[in-house]
C-alpha atoms as a printed R data frame, in Angstrom:
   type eleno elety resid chain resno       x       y       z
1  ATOM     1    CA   UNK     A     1   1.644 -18.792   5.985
2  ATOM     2    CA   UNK     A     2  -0.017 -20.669   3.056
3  ATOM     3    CA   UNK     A     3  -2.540 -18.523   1.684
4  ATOM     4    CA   UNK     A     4  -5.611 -21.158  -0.114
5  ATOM     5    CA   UNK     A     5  -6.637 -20.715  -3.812
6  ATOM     6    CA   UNK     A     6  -9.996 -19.074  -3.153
7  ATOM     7    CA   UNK     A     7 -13.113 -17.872  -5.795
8  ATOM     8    CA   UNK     A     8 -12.344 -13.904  -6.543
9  ATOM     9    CA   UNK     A     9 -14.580 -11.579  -4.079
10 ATOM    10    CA   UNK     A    10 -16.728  -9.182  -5.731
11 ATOM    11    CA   UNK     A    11 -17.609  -6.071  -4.082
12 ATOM    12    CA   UNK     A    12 -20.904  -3.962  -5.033
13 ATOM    13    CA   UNK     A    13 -20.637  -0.694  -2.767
14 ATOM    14    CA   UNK     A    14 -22.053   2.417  -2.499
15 ATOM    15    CA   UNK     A    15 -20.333   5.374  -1.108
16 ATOM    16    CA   UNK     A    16 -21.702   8.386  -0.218
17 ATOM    17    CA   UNK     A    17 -20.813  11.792   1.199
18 ATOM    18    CA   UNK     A    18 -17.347  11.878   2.607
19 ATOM    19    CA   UNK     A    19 -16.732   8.210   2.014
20 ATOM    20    CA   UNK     A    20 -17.243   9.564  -1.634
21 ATOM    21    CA   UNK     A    21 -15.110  12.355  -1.132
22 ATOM    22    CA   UNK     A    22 -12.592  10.390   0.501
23 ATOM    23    CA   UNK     A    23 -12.310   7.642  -2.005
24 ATOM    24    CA   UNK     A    24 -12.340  10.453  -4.745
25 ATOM    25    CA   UNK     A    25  -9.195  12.447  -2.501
26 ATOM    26    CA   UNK     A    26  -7.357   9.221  -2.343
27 ATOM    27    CA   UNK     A    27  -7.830   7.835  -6.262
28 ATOM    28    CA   UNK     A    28  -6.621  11.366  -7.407
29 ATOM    29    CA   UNK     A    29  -3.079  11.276  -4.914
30 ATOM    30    CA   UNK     A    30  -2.637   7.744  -6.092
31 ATOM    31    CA   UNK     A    31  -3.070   8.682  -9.835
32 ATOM    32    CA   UNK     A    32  -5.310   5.617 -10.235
33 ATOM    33    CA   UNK     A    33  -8.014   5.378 -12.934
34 ATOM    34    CA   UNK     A    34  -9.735   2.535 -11.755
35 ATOM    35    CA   UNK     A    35 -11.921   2.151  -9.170
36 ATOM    36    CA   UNK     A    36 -10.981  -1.340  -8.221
37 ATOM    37    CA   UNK     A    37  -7.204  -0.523  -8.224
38 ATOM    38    CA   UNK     A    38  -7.425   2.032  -5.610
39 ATOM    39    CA   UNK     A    39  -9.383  -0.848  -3.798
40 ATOM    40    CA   UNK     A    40  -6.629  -3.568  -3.957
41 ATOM    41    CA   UNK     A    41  -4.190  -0.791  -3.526
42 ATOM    42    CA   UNK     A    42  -5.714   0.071  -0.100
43 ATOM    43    CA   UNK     A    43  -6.165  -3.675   1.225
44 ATOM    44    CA   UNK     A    44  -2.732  -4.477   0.151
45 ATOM    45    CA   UNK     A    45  -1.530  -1.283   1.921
46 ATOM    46    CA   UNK     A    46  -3.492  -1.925   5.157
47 ATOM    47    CA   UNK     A    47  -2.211  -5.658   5.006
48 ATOM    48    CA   UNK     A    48   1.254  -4.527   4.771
49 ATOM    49    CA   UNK     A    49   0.960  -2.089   7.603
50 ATOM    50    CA   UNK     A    50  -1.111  -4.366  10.261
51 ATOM    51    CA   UNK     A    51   0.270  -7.820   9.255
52 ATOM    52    CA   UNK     A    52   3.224  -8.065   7.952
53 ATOM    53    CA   UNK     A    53   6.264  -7.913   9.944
54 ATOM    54    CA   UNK     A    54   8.167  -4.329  10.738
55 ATOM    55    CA   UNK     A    55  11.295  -3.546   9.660
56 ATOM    56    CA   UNK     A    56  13.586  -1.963  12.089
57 ATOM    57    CA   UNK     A    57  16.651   0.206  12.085
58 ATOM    58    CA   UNK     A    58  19.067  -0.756  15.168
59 ATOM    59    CA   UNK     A    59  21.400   1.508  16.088
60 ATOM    60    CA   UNK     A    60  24.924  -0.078  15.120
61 ATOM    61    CA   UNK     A    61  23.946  -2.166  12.839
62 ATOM    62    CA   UNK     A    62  26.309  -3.204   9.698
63 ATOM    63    CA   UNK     A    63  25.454  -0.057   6.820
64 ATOM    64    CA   UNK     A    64  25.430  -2.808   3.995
65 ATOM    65    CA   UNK     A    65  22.342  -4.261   6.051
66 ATOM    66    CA   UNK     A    66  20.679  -1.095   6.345
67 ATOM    67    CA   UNK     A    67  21.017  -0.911   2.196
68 ATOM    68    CA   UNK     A    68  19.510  -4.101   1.856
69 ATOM    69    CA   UNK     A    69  16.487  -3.211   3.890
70 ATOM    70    CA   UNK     A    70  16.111   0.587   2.462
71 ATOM    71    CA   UNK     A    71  15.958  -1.478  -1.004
72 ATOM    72    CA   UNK     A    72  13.408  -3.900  -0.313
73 ATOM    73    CA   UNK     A    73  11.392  -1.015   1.398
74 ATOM    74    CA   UNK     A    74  12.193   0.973  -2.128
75 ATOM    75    CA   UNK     A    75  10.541  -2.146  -4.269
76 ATOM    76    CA   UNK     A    76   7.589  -2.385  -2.082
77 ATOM    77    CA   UNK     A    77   6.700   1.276  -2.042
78 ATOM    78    CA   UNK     A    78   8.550   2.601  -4.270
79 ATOM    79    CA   UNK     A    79   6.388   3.605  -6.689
80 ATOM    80    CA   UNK     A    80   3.757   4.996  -3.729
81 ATOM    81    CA   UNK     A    81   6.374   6.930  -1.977
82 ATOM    82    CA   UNK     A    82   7.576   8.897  -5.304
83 ATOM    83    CA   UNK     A    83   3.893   9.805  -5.585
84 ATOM    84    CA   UNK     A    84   3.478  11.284  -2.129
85 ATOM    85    CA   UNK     A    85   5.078  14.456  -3.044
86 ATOM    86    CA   UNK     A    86   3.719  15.049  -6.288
87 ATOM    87    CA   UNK     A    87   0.245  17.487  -6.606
């Protein structure tokens, strides 16, 4: 899918309460400084997990194929799954 050159979005939000919290919760397990990071993070996350296409193991399958597909999962999240068992 061609994606069209469009003008950058700008988002003015408020969040309040548990969204607050939330948002707080999730910037800290991320490591994230920036507010706007931890929003691209999450869109690009959500994209990923509703739109793009799965991957699947199938039983029997050639091991050198399962590599390849463990290392593109490792250089898309990579970097997000080291972080989920830190504190």
């Amino acid at each position: 899918m061609l994606e069209k050159k469009m003008k950058p979005k700008k988002v003015h939000t408020e969040l309040n309460n548990r969204l607050s919290t939330r948002f707080d919760l999730i910037k800290s397990s991320l490591g994230i400084q920036n507010d706007a990071e931890v929003i691209r993070f999450l869109i690009q996350y959500y994209y990923n997990k509703e739109f793009e296409p799965k991957e699947t193991f199938v039983e029997g399958t050639d091991p050198k194929e399962d590599a390849k597909i463990i290392k593109r999962i490792a250089e898309r999240y990579g970097e997000a799954l080291k972080r989920l068992g830190e504190d």
